[in-house]
Structure formats: structure tokens, C-alpha cells
matplotlib code that plots the C-alpha trace (Angstrom):
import matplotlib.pyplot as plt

x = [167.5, 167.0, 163.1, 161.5, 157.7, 155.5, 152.0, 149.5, 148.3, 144.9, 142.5, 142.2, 140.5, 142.3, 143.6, 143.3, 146.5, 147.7, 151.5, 153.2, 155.1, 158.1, 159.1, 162.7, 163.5, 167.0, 168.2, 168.2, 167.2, 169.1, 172.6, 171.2, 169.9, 166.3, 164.1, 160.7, 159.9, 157.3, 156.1, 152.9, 151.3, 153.3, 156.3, 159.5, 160.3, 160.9, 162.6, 160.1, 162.1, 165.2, 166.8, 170.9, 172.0, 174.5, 172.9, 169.2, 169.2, 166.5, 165.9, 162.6, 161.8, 160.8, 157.0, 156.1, 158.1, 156.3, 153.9, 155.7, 157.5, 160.0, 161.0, 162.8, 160.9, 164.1, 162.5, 159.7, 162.3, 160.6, 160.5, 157.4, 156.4, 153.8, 152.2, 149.4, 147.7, 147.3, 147.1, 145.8, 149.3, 150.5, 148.9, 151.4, 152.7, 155.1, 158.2, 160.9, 164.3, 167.4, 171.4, 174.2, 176.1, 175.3, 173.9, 176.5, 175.5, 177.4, 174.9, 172.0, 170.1, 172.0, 169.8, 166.8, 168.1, 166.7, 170.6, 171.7, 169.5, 170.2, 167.0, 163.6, 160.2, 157.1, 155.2, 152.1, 149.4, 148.1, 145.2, 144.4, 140.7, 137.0]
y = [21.7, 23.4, 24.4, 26.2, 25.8, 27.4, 26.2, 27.1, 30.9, 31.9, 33.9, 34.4, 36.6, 39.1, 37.1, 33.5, 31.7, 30.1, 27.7, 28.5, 25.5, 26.1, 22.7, 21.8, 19.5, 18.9, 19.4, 19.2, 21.7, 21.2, 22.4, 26.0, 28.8, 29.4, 32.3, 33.7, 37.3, 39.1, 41.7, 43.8, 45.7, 49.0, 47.4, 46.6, 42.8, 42.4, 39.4, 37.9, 35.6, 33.1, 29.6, 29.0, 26.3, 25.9, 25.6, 26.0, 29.7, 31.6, 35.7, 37.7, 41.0, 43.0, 43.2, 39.4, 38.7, 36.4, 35.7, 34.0, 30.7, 29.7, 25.6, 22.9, 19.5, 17.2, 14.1, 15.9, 18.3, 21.4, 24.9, 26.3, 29.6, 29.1, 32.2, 33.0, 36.6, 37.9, 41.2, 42.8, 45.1, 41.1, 40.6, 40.1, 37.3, 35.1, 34.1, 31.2, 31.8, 29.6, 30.3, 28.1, 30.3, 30.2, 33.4, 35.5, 35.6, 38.5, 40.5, 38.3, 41.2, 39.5, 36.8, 39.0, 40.9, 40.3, 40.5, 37.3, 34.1, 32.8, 30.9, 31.9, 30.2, 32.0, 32.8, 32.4, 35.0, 35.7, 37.4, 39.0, 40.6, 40.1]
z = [90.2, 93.3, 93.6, 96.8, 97.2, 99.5, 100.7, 103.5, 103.0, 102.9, 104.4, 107.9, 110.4, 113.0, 115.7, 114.0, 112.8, 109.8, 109.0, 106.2, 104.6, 102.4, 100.5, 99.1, 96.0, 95.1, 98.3, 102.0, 103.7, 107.0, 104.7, 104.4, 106.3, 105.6, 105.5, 105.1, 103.6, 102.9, 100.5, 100.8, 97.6, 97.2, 99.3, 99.8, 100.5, 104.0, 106.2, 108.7, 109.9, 109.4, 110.5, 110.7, 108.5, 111.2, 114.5, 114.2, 115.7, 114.6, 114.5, 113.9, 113.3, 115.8, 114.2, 114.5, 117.8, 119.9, 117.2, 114.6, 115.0, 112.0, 112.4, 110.5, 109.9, 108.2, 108.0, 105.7, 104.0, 105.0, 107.0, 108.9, 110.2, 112.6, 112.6, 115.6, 116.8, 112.7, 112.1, 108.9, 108.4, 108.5, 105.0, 102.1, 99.9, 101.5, 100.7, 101.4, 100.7, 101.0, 101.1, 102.1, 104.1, 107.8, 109.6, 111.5, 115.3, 115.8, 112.8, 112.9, 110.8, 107.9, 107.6, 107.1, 103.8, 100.5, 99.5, 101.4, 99.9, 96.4, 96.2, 96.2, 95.9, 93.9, 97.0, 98.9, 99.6, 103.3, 103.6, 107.1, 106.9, 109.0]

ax = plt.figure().add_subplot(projection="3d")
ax.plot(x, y, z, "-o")
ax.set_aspect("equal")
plt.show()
């Protein structure tokens, strides 16, 4: 059975950092394209960030650009966002989300939509607040 879990949220102040952790069991996580979403009280999901199954490349949206890291650890079966300079519009829960079909370089913005993973975990909250 193929089960997504994500760890590592909590509460942080503005400007500290915190790593997400998204898990895998029943499979490996280097055959699919991984992302992480977010969704804030009163909003849509949205696509953080995302890792090709395929080569590894990763895309961001435009809000946590230079801030955000996404990264594959296979040995430990896992997928990190690294996530420095918080903000308090960055508070949400957080999701990981998995597909097997590799992200199109030539429309990147794919592997950001809700519409494109097949698996989801239940989430982590972030808080961002002094």
C-alpha cells in the first residue's frame, strides 16, 4: 500500500527555518516525481515546490524562490523541503504528493498542480508567528 507521511512542522518565528520530511512506504521514491503543497485556512491548495522522477530537476514557485530547497534522500526513502527566511503569509499545512509520471521540462508549472499527483500524505502544520 503506498502511504506518504510527513514530519517536521511546527512553530517558528519570522526569519527562522524549519525541514519538512515527507516519508514513503511501499515504494521508492526515486521512481516518482515528488512534491510539496500547501494550503492555508480559506485557501486553495497550492504547489510549493516539486522533484522530477526522471532527472532530479526541481521548480518552485515564484513566492519561496531562493528560500525553499526541495531534495531527495534515497538511501532513507525520503523528500525534504528545507525551508529558511519564514514568513508568516508562509503558514499553512503541508503537503507531499507523489505521481509516476515525470515532469515535462518544456511546462514545468505541471508539476505544481493539485491535478497532477495521485498520492497524497495527511499533512503537516507550519506555523510562522513571534
Amino acid at each position: 500500500q503506498v502511504q506518504l507521511v510527513e514530519s517536521g512542522g511546527g512553530l517558528v518565528q519570522p526569519g527562522g527555518s524549519l525541514t519538512l520530511s515527507c516519508a514513503a512506504s511501499g515504494f521508492s521514491l526515486d521512481n516518482y516525481t515528488i512534491g510539496w503543497f500547501r494550503q492555508a485556512p480559506g485557501k486553495e491548495r497550492e504547489g510549493v515546490s516539486c522533484s522530477s522522477s526522471s532527472d532530479g530537476s526541481t521548480y518552485y514557485t515564484d513566492s519561496v524562490k531562493g528560500r525553499f530547497t526541495i531534495s531527495r534522500d534515497n538511501v532513507k526513502n525520503t523528500v525534504n523541503l528545507q525551508m529558511n527566511r519564514l514568513k508568516p503569509e508562509d503558514t499553512a499545512v503541508y503537503y507531499c504528493a507523489a505521481d509516476t509520471s515525470p515532469i515535462n521540462p518544456r511546462s514545468p508549472i505541471a508539476g505544481l498542480w493539485v491535478t497532477t499527483y495521485d498520492y497524497w500524505g495527511r499533512g503537516t502544520q507550519v506555523t510562522v508567528s513571534s
